[in-house]
Structure formats: C-alpha cells, structure tokens
FIKOLZA-1660 file (N, C-alpha, C; in steps of 0.1 Angstrom, whole numbers, plus 5000, padded with zeros to 4 digits):
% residues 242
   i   px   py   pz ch aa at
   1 4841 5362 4911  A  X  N
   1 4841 5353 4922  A  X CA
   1 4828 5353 4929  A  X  C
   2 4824 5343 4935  A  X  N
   2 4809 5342 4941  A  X CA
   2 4810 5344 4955  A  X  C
   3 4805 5352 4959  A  X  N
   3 4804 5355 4973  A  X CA
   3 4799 5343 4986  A  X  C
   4 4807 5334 4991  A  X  N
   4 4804 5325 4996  A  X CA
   4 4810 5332 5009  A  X  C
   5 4794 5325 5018  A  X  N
   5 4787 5328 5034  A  X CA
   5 4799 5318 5045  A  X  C
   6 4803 5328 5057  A  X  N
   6 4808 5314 5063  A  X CA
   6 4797 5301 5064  A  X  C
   7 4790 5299 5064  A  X  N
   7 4785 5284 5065  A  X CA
   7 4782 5279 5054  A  X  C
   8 4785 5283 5041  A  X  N
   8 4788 5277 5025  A  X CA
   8 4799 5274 5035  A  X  C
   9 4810 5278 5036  A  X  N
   9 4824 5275 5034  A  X CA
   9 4826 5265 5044  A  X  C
  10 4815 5263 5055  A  X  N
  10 4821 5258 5069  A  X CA
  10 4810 5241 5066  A  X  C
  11 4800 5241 5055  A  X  N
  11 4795 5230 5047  A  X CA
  11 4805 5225 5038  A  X  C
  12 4810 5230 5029  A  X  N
  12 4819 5225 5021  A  X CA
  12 4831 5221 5025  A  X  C
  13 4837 5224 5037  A  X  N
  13 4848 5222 5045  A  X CA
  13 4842 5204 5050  A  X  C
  14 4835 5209 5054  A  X  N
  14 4826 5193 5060  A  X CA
  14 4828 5184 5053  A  X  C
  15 4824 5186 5037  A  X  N
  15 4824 5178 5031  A  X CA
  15 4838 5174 5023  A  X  C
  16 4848 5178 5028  A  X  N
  16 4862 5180 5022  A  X CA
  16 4864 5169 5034  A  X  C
  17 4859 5172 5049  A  X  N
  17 4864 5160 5056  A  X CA
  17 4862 5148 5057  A  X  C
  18 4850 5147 5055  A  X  N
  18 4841 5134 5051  A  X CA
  18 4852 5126 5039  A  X  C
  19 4848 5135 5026  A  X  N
  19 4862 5127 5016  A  X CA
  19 4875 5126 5021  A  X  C
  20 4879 5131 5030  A  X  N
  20 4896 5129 5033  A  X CA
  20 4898 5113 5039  A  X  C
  21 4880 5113 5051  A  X  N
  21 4879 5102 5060  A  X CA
  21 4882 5087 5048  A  X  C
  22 4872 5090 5039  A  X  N
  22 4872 5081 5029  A  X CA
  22 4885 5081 5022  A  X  C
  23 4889 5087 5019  A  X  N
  23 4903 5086 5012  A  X CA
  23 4912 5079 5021  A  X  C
  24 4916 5086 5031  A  X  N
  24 4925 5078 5041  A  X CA
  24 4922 5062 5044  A  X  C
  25 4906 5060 5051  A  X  N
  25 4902 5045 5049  A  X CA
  25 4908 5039 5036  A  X  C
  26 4904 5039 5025  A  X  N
  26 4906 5035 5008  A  X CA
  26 4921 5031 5008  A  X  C
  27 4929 5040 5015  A  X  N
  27 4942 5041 5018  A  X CA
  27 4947 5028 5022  A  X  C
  28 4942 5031 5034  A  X  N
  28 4947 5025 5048  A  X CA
  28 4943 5009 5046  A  X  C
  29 4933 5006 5037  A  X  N
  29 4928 4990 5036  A  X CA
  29 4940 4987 5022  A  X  C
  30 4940 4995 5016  A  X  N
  30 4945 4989 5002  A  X CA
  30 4959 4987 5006  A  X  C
  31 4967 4994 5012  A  X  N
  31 4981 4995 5020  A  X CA
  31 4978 4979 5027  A  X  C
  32 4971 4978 5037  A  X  N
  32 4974 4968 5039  A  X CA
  32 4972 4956 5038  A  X  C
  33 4960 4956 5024  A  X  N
  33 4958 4943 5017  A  X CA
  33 4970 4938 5010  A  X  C
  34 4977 4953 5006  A  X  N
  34 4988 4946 4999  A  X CA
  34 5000 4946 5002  A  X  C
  35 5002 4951 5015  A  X  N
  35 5012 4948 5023  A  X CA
  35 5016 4930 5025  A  X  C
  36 5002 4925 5030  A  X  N
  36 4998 4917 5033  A  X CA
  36 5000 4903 5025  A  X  C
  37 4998 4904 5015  A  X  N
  37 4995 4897 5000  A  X CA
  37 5009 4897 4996  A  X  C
  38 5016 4913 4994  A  X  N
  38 5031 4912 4993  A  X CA
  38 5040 4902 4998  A  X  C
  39 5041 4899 5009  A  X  N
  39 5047 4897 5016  A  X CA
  39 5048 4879 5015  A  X  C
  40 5032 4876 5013  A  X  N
  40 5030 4860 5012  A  X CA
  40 5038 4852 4999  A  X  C
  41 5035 4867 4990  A  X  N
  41 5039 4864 4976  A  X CA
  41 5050 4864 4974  A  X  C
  42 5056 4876 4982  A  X  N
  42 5074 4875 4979  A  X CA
  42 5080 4862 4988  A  X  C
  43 5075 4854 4998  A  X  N
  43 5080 4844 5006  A  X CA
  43 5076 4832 4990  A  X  C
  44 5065 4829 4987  A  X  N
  44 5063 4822 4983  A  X CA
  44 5070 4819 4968  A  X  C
  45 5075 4827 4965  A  X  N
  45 5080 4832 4953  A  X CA
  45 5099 4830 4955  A  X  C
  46 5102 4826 4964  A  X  N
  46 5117 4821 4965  A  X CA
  46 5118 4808 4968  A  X  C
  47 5107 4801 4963  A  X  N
  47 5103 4784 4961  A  X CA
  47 5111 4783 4946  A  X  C
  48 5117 4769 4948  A  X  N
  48 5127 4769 4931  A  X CA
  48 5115 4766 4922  A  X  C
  49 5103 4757 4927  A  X  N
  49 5087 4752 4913  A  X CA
  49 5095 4763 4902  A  X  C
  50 5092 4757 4890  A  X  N
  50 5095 4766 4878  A  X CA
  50 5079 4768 4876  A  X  C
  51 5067 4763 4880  A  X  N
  51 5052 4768 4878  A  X CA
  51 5053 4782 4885  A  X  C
  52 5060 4781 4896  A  X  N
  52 5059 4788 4907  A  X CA
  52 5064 4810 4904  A  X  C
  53 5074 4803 4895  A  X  N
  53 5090 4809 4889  A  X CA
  53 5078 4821 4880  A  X  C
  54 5070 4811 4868  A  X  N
  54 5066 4813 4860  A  X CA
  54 5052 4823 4862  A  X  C
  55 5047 4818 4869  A  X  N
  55 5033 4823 4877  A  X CA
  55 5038 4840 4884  A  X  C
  56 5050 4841 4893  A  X  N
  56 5054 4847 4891  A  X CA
  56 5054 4866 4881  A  X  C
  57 5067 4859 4872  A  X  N
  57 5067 4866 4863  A  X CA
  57 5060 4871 4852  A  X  C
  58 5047 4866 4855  A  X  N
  58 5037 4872 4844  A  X CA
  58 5030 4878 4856  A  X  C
  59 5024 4873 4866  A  X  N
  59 5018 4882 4874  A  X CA
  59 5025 4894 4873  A  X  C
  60 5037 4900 4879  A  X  N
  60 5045 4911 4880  A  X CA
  60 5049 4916 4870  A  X  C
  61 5048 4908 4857  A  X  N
  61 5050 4914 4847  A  X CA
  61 5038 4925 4841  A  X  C
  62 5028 4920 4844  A  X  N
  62 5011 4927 4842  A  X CA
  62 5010 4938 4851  A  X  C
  63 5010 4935 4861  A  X  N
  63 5007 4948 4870  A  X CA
  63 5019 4955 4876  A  X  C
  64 5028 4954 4873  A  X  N
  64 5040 4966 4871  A  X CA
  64 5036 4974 4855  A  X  C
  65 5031 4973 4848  A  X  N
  65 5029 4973 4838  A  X CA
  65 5018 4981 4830  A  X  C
  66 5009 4977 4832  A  X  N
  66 4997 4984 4834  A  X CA
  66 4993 4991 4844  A  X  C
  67 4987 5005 4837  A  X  N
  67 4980 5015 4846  A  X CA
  67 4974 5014 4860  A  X  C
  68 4977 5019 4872  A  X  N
  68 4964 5016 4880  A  X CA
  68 4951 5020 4877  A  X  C
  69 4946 5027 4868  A  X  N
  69 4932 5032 4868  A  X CA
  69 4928 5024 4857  A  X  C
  70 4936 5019 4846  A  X  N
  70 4931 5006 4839  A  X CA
  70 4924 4995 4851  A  X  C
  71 4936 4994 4857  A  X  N
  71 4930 4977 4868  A  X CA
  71 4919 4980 4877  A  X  C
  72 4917 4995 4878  A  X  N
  72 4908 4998 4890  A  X CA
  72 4892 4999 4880  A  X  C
  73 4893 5005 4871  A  X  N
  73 4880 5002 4858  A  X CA
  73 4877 4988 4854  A  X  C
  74 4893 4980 4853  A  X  N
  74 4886 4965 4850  A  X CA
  74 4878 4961 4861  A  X  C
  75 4883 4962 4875  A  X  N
  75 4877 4956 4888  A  X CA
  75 4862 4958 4887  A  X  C
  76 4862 4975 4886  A  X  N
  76 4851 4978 4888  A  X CA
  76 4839 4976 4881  A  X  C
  77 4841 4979 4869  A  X  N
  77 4830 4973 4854  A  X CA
  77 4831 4959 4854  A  X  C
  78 4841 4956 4852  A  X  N
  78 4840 4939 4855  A  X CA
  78 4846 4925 4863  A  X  C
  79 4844 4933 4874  A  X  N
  79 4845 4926 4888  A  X CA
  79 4833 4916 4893  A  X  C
  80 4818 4916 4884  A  X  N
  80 4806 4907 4888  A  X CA
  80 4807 4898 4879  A  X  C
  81 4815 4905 4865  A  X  N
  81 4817 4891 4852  A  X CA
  81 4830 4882 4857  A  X  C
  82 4837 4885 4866  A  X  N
  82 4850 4873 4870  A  X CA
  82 4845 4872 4880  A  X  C
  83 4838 4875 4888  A  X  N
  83 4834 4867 4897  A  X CA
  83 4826 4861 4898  A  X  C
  84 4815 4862 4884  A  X  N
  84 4800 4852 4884  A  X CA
  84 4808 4840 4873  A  X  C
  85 4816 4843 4867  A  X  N
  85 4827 4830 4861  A  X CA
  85 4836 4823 4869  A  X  C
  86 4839 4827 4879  A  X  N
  86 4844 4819 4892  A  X CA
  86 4835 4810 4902  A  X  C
  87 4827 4818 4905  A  X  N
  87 4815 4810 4915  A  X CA
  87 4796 4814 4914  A  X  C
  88 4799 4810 4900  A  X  N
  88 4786 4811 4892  A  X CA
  88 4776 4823 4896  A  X  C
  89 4762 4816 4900  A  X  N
  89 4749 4828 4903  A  X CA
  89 4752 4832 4921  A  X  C
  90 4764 4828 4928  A  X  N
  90 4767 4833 4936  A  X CA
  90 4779 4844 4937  A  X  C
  91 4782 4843 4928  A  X  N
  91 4796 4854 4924  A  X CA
  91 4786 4868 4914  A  X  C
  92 4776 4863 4908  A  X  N
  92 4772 4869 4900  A  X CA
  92 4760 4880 4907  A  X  C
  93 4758 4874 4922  A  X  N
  93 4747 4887 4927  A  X CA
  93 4759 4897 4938  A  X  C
  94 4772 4893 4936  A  X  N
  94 4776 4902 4945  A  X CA
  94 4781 4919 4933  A  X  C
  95 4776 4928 4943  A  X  N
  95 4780 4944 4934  A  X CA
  95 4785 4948 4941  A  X  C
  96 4800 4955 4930  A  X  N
  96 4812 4959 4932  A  X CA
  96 4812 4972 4933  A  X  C
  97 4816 4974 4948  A  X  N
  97 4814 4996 4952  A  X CA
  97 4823 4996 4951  A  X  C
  98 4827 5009 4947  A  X  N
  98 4839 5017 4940  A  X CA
  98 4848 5013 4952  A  X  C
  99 4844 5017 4965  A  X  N
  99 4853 5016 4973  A  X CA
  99 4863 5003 4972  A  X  C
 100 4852 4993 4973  A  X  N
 100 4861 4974 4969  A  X CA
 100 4867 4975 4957  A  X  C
 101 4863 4985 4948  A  X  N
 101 4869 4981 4931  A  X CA
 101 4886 4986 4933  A  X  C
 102 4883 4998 4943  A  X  N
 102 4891 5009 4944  A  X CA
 102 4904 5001 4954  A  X  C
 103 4899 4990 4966  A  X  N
 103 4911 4981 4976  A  X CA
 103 4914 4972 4968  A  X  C
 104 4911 4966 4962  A  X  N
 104 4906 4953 4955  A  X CA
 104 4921 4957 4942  A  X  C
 105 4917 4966 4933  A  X  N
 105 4929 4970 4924  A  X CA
 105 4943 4977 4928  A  X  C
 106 4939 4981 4935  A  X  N
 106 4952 4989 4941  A  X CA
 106 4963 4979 4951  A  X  C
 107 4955 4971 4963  A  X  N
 107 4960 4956 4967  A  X CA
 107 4969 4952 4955  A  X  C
 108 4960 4948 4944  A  X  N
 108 4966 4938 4932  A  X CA
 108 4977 4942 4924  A  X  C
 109 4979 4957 4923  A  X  N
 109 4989 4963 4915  A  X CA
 109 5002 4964 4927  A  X  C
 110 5001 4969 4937  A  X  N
 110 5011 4972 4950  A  X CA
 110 5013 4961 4955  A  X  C
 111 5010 4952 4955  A  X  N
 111 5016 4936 4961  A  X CA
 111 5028 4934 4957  A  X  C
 112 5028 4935 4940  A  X  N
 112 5038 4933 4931  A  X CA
 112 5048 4937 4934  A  X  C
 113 5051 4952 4933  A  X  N
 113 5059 4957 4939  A  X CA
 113 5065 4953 4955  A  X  C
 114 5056 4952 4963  A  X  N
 114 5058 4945 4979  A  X CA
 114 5070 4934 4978  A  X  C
 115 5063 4926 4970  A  X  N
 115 5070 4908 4969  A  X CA
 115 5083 4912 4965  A  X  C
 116 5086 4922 4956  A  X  N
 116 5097 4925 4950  A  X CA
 116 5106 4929 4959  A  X  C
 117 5101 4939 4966  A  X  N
 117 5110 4943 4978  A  X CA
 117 5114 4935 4989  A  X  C
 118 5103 4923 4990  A  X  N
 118 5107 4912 5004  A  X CA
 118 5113 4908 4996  A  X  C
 119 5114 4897 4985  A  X  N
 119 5122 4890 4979  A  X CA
 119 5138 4896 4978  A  X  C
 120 5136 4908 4974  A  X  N
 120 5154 4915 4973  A  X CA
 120 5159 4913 4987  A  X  C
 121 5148 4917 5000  A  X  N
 121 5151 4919 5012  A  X CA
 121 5158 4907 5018  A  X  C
 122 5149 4891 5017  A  X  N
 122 5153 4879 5018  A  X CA
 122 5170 4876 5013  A  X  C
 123 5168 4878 4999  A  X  N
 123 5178 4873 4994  A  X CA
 123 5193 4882 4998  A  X  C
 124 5191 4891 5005  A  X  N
 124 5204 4901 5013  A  X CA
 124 5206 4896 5023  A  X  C
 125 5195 4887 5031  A  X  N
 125 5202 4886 5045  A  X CA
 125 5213 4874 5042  A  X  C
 126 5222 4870 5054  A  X  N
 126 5232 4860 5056  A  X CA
 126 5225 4844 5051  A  X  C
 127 5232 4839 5042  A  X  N
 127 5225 4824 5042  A  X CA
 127 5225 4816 5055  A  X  C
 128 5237 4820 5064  A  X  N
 128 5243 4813 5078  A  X CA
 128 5228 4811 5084  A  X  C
 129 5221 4819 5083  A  X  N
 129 5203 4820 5090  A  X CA
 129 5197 4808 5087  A  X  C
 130 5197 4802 5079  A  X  N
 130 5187 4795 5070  A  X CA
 130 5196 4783 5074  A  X  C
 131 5206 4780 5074  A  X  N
 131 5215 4767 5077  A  X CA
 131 5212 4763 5094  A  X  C
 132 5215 4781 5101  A  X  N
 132 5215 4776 5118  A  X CA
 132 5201 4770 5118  A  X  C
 133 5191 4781 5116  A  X  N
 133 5175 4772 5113  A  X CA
 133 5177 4760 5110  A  X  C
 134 5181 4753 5100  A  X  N
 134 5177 4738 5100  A  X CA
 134 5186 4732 5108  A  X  C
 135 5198 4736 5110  A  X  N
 135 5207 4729 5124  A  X CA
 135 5200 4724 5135  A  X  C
 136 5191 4736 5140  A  X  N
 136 5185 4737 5152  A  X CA
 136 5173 4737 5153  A  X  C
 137 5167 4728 5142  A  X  N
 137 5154 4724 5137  A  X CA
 137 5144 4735 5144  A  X  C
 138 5146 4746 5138  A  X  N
 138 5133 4754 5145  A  X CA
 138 5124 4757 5131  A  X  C
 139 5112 4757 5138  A  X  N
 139 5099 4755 5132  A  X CA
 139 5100 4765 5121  A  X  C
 140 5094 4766 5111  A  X  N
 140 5092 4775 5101  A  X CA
 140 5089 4784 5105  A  X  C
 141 5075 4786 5109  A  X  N
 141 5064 4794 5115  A  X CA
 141 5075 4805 5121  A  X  C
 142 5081 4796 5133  A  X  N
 142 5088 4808 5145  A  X CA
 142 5106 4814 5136  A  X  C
 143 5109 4803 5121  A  X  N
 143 5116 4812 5120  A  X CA
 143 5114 4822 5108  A  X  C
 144 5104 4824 5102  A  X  N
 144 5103 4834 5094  A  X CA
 144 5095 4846 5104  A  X  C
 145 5085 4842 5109  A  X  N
 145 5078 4853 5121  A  X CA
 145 5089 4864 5129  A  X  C
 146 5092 4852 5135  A  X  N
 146 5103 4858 5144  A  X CA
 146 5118 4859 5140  A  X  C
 147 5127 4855 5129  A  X  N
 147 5140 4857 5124  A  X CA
 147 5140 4865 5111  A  X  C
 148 5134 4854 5101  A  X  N
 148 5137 4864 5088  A  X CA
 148 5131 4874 5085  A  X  C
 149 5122 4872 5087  A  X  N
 149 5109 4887 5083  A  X CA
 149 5108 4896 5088  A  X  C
 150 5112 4898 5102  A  X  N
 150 5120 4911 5107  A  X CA
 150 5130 4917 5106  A  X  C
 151 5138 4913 5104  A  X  N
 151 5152 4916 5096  A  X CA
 151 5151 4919 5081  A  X  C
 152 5142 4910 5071  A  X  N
 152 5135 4917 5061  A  X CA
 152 5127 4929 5057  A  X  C
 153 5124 4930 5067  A  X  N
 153 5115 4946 5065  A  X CA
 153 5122 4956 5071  A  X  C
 154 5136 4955 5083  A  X  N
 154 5144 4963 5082  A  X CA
 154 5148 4973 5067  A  X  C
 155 5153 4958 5061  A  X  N
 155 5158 4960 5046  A  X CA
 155 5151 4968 5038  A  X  C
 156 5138 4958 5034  A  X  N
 156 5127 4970 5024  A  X CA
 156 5123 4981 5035  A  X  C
 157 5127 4985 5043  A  X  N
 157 5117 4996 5049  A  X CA
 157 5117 5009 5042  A  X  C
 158 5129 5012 5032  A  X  N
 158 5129 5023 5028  A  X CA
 158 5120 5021 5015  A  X  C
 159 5122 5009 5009  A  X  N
 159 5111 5008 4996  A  X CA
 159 5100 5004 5001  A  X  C
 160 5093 5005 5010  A  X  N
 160 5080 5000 5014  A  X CA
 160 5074 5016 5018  A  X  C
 161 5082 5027 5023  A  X  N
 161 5078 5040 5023  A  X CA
 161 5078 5046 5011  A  X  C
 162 5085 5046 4998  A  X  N
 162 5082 5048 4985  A  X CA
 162 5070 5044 4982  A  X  C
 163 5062 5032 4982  A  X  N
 163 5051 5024 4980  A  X CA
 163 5041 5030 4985  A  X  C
 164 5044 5030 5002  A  X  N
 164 5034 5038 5008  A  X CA
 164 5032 5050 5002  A  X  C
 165 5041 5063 4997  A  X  N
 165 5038 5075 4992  A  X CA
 165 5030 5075 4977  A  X  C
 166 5035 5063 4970  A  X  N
 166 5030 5061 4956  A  X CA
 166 5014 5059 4961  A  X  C
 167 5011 5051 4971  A  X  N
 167 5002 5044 4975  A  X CA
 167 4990 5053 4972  A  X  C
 168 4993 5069 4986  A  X  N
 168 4988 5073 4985  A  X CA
 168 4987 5088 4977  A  X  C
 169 4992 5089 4967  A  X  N
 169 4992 5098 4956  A  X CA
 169 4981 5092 4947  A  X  C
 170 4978 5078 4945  A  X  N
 170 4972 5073 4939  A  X CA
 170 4957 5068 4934  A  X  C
 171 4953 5070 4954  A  X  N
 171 4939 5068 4957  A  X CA
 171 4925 5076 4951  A  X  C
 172 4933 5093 4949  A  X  N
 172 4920 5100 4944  A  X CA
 172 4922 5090 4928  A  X  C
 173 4923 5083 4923  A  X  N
 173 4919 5076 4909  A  X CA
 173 4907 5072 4909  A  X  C
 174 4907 5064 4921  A  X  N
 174 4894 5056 4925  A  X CA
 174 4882 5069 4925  A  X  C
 175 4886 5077 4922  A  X  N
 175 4871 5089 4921  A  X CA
 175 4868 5092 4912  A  X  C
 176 4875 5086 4899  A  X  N
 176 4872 5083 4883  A  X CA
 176 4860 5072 4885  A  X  C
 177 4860 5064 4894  A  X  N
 177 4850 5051 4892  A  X CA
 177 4839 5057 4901  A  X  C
 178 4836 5069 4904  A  X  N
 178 4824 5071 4912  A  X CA
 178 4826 5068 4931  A  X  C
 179 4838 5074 4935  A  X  N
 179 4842 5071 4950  A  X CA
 179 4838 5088 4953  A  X  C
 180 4831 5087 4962  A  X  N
 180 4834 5105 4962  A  X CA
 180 4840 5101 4978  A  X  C
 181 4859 5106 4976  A  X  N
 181 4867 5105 4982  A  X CA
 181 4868 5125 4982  A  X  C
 182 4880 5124 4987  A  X  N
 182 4887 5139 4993  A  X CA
 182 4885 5149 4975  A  X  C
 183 4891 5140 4968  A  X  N
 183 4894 5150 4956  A  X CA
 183 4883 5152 4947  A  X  C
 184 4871 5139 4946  A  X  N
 184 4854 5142 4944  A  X CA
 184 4851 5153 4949  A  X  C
 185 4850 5151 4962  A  X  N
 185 4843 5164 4971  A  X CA
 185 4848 5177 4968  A  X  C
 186 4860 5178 4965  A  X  N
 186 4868 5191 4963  A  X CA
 186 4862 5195 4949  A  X  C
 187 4862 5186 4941  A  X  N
 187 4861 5191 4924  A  X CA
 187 4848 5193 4924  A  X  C
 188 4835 5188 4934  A  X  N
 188 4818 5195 4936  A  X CA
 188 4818 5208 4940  A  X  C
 189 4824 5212 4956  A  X  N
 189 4828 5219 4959  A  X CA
 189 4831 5228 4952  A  X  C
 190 4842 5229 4942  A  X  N
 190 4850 5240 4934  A  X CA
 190 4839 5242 4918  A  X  C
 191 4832 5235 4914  A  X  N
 191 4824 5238 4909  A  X CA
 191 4811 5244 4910  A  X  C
 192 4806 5241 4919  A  X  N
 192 4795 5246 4927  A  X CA
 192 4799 5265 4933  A  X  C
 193 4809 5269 4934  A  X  N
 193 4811 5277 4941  A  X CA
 193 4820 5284 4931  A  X  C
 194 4830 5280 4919  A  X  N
 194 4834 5283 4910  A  X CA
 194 4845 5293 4919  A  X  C
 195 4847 5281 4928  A  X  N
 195 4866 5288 4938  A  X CA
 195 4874 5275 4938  A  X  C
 196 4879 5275 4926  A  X  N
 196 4887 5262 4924  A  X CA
 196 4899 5261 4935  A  X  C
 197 4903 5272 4933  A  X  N
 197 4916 5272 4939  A  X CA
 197 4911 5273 4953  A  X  C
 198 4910 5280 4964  A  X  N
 198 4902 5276 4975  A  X CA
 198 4901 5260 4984  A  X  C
 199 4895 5253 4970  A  X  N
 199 4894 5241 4976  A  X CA
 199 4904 5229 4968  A  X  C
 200 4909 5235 4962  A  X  N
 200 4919 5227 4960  A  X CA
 200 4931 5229 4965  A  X  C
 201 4936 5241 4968  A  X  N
 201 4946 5244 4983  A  X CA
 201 4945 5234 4991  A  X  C
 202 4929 5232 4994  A  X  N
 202 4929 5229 5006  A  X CA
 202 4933 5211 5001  A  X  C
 203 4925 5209 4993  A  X  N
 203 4933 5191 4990  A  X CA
 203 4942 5188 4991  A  X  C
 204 4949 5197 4985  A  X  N
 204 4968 5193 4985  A  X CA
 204 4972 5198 4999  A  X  C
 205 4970 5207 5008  A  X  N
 205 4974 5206 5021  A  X CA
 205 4970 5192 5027  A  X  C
 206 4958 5190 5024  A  X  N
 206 4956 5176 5033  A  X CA
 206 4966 5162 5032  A  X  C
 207 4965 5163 5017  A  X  N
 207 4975 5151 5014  A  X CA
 207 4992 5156 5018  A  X  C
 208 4995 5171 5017  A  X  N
 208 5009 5170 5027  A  X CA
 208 5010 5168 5039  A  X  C
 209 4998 5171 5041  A  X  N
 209 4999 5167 5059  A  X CA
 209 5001 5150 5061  A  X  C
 210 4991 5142 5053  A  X  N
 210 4995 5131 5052  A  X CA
 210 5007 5124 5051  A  X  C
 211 5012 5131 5041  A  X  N
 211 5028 5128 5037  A  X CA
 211 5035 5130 5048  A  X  C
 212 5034 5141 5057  A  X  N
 212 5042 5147 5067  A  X CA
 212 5043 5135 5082  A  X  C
 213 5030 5134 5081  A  X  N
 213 5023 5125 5093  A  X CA
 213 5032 5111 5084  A  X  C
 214 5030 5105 5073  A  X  N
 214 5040 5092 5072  A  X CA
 214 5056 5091 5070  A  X  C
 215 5063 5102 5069  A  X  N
 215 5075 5107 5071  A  X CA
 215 5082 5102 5086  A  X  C
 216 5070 5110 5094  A  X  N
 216 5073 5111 5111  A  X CA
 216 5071 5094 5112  A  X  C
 217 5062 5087 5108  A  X  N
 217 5054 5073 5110  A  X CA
 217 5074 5064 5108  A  X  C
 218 5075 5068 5097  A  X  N
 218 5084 5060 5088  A  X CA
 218 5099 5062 5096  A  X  C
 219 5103 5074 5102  A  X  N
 219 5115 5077 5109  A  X CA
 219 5116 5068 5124  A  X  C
 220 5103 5067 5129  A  X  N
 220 5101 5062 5142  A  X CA
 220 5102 5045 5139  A  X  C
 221 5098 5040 5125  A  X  N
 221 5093 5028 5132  A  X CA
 221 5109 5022 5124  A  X  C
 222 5116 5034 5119  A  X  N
 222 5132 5029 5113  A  X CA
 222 5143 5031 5125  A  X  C
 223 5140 5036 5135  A  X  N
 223 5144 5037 5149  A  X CA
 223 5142 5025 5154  A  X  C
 224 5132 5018 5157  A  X  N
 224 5123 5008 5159  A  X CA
 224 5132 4996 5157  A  X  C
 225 5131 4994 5146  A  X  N
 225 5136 4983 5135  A  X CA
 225 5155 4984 5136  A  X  C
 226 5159 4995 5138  A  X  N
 226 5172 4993 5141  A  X CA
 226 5179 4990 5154  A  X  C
 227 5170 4995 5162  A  X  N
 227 5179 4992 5177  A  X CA
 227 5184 4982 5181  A  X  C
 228 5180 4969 5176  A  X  N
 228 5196 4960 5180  A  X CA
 228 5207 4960 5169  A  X  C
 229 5204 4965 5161  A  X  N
 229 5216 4969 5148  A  X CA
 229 5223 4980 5150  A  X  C
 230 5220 4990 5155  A  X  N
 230 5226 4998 5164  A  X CA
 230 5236 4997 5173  A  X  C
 231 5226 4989 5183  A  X  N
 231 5237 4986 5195  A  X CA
 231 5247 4977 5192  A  X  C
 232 5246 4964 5179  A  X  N
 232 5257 4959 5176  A  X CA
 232 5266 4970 5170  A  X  C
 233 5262 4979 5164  A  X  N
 233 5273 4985 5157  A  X CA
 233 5283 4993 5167  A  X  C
 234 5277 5001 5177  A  X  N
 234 5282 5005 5186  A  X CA
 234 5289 4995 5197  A  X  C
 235 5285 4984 5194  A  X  N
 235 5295 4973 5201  A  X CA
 235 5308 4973 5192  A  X  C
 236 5307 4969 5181  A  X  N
 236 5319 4965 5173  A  X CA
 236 5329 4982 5174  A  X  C
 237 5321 4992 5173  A  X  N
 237 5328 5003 5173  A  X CA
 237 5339 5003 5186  A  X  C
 238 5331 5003 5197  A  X  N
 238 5343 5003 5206  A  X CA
 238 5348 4992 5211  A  X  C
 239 5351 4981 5200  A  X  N
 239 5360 4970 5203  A  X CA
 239 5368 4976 5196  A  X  C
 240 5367 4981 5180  A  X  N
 240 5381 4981 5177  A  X CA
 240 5388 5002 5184  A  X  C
 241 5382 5005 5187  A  X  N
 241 5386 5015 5197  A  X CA
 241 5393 5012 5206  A  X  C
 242 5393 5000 5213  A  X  N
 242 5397 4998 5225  A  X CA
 242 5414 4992 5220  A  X  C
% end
C-alpha cells in the first residue's frame, strides 16, 4: 500500500469532486434534453400519419436496441461526418467534446423510452377529456399544457424515475470517450496511488447519495402531482361512508 500524505488524499478528493460536478451536469443536461424531446415525440407520435406510425417504429426500434456506448462512440467519432453531411463546411468545422457526444447520445437513446411512457400515459387517461376539449373549443396549447400533460406525467411518474435512475447509472460511459467525469477521476486517482478501493468506495457513495437525493426528489414531486387526486379520493370515500 503507498503511503498517501493528507494533502495527496485531500488533492485527489478535489478531484473526485470536480468529476462528480461534471457527471451530475452530463446528467442533469441529457435528463433533460430527453425529457424534453420525449415528450414532443410521444405527443407527436399519437398522430394516425402512417409516415408518422412508421418513422416512429424504427426510430424506437434502433435506440431501445442498441447499446448506449455504441451511440455515444458513433456521436462522438462521427458526429463532424453527419454533421458536415447535413450542413456542409459549416457542420464540418464544428468539434464534438465528449461532453456534447456524451448529452447528444444519451438525449437520443432516453427520449425513446420517454415517448413510450407519455404515449402509454396519454392513451390511459379518459377519452371524455379530448371530446369536452373540442366541445368547449379550448385551444390546444392550453389544453395539453394545462389538462393532458399533467395528468400524464402523474401516470409515467413512476417510469420516468426508472429512466432517471437508468439515466444516471449510465453517465460514467461517457468516460470511455475521454470525459473525465467522477469515475475518470477515480480510476487516475486509484492508479496513481494504487488504493483502488479507497477511491472507488468513494464513487459509489457518491452516486448513492445521488440515488438517495432522487428517491427524496421523486416522493415529493409524487405528493405534488397527486393532491387533487387525493382529495378526490377522499371525497368519494366519505360519500360512500356517509
């Protein structure tokens, strides 16, 4: 074992936080690019178009499908060759940091999954919604904002916290493409000082704390999301009580 000084340890600790900061960011953007994306996709995707139908099912068919560290190496190696084939010698001077390879594929694969969950979510609620809406000619906008898609993420809330956890179990990958994230730093760290375990204790604490912190996140905002379903329920309860 190598005799490591407190300020080796209280350097290398530094640099465990620095990667956690970056991991969590990496996180925190790709979560909600594809939250994001999810969401448009799964609305958009309960359109009858059979292009629509079609486009669809191969997209979700590919990236349910394929690896995320496949899609995060295609991004990354060849994220300047699709994009200088899209928008020529201006697509072709932009360079793809691990970090973008790293939101960029992760978005693309987690969307999939997203749309799937709004789509099951949609197709649960009451059709009566969709009929009063056009009765009472209210605008699109105000009624998916404000009617359906709240009540939809009620639904998926418990698969959108799976997602999230998949989410982030998944991020140190992006450190195969040259991210030096939480689990980079740890595996320098542990080599350099040849105390593996040390600092990889300490990684996996970080990411339970994480876990723990979106546990608490996920209970609160399922409190949140239920309280007028609640208080209906506790309505109907003591009607037939009474």
């Amino acid at each position: 074992m190598t005799n490591l000084s407190l300020a080796d340890i209280a350097g290398y600790l530094r640099q465990l936080g620095e990667g956690a900061l970056i991991t969590l960011e990496l996180f925190l953007a790709s979560f909600a690019l594809a939250f994001t994306l999810g969401v448009l996709i799964g609305v958009a995707t309960l359109s009858k178009s059979r292009v629509v139908t079609v486009a669809w099912r191969v997209y979700a068919s590919i990236f349910t499908g394929v690896p995320s560290l496949l899609v995060i190496f295609l991004v990354y190696y060849g994220g300047s060759a699709m994009l200088a084939a899209l928008f020529g010698e201006f697509g072709a001077s932009i360079d793809i940091s691990p970090f973008g390879a790293g939101v960029a594929a992760l978005a693309i694969v987690y969307a999939a999954y997203i749309a799937e969950l709004v789509r099951g979510a949609i197709a649960n609620l009451p059709k009566g919604q969709f009929e009063a809406a056009r009765a009472l000619a209210i605008p699109p906008v105000i009624l998916w904002g404000r009617v359906i898609l709240p009540q939809a993420m009620r639904l998926a809330l418990p698969g959108l916290v799976n997602v999230w956890s998949f989410m982030l179990k998944e991020t140190p990958l992006v450190s195969l493409a040259g991210l030096q994230d939480l689990v980079a730093s740890a595996k320098i760290a542990a080599g350099a000082t040849k105390e593996p375990f040390l600092f990889f204790i300490a990684t996996a604490l970080v990411f339970i704390a994480f876990s723990a912190a979106t546990l608490k996140l996920a209970t609160r905002l399922e409190l949140r999301l239920d309280r007028g379903q609640r208080r209906d329920t506790a309505r109907v309860q003591a009607g037939m009580e009474a």
